[in-house]
C-alpha positions in Angstrom: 44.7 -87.1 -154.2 45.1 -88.2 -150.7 48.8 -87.3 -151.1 48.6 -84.0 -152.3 46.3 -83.4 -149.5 48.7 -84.4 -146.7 51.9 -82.5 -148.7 49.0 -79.3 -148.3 48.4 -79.9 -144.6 51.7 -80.5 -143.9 53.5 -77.4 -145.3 50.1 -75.6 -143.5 51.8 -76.6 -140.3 54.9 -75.9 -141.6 53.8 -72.2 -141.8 51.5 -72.3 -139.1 53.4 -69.4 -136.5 52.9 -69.3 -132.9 53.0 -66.1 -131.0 55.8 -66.1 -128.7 58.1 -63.6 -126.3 61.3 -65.2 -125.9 64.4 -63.2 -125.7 67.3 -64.4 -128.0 70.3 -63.0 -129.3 71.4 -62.8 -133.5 74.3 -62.5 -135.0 74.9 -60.2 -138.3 78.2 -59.5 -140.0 80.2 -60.5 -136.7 78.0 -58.4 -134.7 75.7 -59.4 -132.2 72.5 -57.8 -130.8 69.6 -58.5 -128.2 66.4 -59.3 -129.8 62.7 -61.1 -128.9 61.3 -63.4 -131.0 57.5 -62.6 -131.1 56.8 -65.3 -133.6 58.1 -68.9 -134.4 57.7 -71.6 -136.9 59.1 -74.3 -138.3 60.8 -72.1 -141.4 61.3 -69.5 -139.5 60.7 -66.6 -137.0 59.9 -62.6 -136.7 62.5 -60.8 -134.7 62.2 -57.6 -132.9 65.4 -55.7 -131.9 66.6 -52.2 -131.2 70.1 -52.7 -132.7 71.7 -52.2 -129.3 74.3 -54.8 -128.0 74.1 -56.0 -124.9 76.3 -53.8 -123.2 74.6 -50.3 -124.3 71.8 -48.8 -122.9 68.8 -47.5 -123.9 69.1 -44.0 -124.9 65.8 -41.6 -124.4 63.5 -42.5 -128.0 64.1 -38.8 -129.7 67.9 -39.6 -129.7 67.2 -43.2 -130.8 69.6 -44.6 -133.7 68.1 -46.8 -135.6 68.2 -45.8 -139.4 66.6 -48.1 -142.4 70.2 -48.6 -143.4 71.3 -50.1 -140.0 68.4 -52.8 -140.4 70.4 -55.9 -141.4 70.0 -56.1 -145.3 67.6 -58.7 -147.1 69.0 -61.9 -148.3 71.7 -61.6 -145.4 72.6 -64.9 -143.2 71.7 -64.6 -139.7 72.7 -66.5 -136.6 70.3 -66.2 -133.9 70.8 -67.9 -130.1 68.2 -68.9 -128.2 67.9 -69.9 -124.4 64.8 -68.8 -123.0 61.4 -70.9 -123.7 62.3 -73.9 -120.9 65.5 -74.9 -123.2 68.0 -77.0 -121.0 70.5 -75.2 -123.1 71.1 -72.7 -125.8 70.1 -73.6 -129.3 71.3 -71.7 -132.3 69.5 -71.4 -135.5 71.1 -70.4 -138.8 68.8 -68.1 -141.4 68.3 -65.5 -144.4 66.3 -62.5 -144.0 63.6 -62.3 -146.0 62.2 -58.7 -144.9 62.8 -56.3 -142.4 61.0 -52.5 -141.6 60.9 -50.3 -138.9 58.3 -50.3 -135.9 57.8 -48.7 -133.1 57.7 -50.0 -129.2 57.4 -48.0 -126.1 61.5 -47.3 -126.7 60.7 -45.8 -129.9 62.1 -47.1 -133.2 62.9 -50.8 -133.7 63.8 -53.0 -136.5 61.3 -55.9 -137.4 62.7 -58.7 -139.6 61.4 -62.0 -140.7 64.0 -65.0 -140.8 64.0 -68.5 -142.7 66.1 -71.0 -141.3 68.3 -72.7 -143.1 66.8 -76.1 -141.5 64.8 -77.1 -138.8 67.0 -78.8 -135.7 64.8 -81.5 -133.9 65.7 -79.2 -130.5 63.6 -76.5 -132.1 60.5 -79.0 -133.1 60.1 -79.9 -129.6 60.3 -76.1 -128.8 57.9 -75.4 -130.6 55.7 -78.6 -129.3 55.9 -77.6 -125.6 55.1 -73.9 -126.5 52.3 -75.0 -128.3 50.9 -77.7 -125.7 51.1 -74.7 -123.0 49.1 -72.8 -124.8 46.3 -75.5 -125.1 46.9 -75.4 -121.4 43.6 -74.0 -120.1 44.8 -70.4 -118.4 43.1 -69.1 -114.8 43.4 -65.2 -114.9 44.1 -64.6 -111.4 44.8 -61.4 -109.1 46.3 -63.2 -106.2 49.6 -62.9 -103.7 52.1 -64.9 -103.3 56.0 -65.0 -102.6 59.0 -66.5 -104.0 62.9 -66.5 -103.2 65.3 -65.9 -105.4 69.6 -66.2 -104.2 67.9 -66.5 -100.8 66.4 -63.4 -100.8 62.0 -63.1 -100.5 59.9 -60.8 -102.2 56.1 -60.2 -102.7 54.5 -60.8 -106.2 50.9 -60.6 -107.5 49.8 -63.6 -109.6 47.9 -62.3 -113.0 47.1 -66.0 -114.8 48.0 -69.2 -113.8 48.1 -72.8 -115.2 49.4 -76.4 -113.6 52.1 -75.7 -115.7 52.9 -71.8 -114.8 52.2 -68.4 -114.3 52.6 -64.7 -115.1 53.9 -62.6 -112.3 54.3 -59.1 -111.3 56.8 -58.0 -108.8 58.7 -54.8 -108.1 61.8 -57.6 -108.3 62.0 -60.1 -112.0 64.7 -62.7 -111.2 67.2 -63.3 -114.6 66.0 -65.0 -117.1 66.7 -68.8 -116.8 66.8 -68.8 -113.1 65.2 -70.9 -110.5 63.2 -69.3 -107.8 60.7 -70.8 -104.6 57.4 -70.1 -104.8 54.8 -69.9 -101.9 51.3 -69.5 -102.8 48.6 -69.5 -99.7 44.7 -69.5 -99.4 42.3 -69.8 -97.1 41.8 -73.8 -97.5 46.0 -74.5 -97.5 49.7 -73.3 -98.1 51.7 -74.6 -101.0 55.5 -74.6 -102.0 57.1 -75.3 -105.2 60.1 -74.5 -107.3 59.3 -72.8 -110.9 62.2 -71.8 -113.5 62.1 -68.1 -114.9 60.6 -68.8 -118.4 60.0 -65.2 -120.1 60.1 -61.7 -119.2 57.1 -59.9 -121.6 58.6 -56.7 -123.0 55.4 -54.0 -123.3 53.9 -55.8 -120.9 52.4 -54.4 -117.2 56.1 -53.0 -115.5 57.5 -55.9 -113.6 56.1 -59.3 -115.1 57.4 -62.2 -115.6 56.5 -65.5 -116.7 57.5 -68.5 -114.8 57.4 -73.0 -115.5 56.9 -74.6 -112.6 58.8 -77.2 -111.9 57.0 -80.6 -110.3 54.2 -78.5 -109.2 52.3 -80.2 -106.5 48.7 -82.0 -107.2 47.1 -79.7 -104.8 47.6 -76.7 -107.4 45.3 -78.9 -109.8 42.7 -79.0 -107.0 43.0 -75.3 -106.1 43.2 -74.0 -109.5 40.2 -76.3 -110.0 38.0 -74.4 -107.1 39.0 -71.1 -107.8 37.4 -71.8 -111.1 34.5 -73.4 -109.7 33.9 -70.4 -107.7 34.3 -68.2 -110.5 31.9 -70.2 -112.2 29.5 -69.8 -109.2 29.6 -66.0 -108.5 29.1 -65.1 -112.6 25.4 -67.8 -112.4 24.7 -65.7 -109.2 25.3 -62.1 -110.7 
């Protein structure tokens, strides 16, 4: 009994999907699109794409092409490359599609289609480890300034929710994906400055956001994300 019962939770985790937003790119019949992953497990993954390559641009949604026929058929093999999510390097993952449909974004029409992989890589089960540790991270939603550089060049940016491992961003300026920027965050108690690697950039989410992993983030962020609770905690008792 006690082995069926492990075989049970362990395909539950198995199939257990975690929300995501990371950009990737798949392959179908030699051609290759843009897409973002907006869920991943072990077997597999939901991708969202609007059938563009890379080099085209968006047309205006009443002109937009997609056409059920265009959505890669089911039972088709699938190469989909992935760099974003805080991997050192790209990772590709071999699948079938096992349904697809047509949705709608703020773009218009987009295809939707669910992928099993063909095997899971040991790269991708620590993917999914970190991704799932950050979100046990406890999140501080935050409306607060700060600065970063990126290629040497500084900008303003509003802080929207922060952990001691990162935050989400807004800026009239998102860095590329992948790169590394320097972060200056000030209060009234002290100034800190840290580097942070360009983790995500949220498609449908507020114009200009981007998500960011810090990277060595110093103790005093604990401490200060630690107040700024505390305070928070304070002011709701009061009201």
């Amino acid at each position: 009994m006690g082995t069926v019962q492990n075989r049970v939770l362990q395909d539950r985790r198995r199939l257990s999907r975690l929300s995501v937003q990371l950009e990737c790119r798949f392959k179908d019949s030699d051609k290759e699109y843009g897409a973002l992953m907006l869920d991943l497990s072990q077997g597999g993954t939901l991708l969202s794409s609007t059938l563009l390559s890379p080099q085209e641009t968006i047309p205006a949604p009443d002109n937009f092409p997609v056409r059920e026929e265009s959505i890669p058929k089911q039972e088709s093999k699938v190469s989909i490359t992935l760099e974003s999510g805080g991997l050192k390097g790209p990772m590709t993952l071999k699948g079938t599609i096992k349904r697809s449909a047509i949705g709608m974004s703020e773009y218009g029409k987009v295809a939707q289609f669910g992928v099993e992989f063909e095997h899971t890589p040991l790269e991708l089960l620590r993917l999914i480890s970190t991704l799932s540790s950050r979100r046990r991270t406890s999140r501080f939603t935050a409306q607060i300034g700060c600065r970063f550089k990126s290629d040497d060049t500084d900008y303003a940016a509003r802080i929207l929710n922060m952990t001691t491992e990162g935050a989400l961003l807004s800026s009239t300026f998102v860095p590329a994906l992948n790169s590394n920027i320097s972060m200056t965050l000030k209060t009234e108690e002290e100034s800190l400055s840290f580097e942070a690697t360009v983790a995500s950039i949220p498609e449908g989410g507020e114009p200009g956001s981007f998500a960011v992993e810090f990277i060595n983030a110093p103790p005093a962020l604990a401490r200060m994300l630690g107040a700024m609770s505390a305070g928070d905690r304070k002011k709701g008792n009061a009201d």
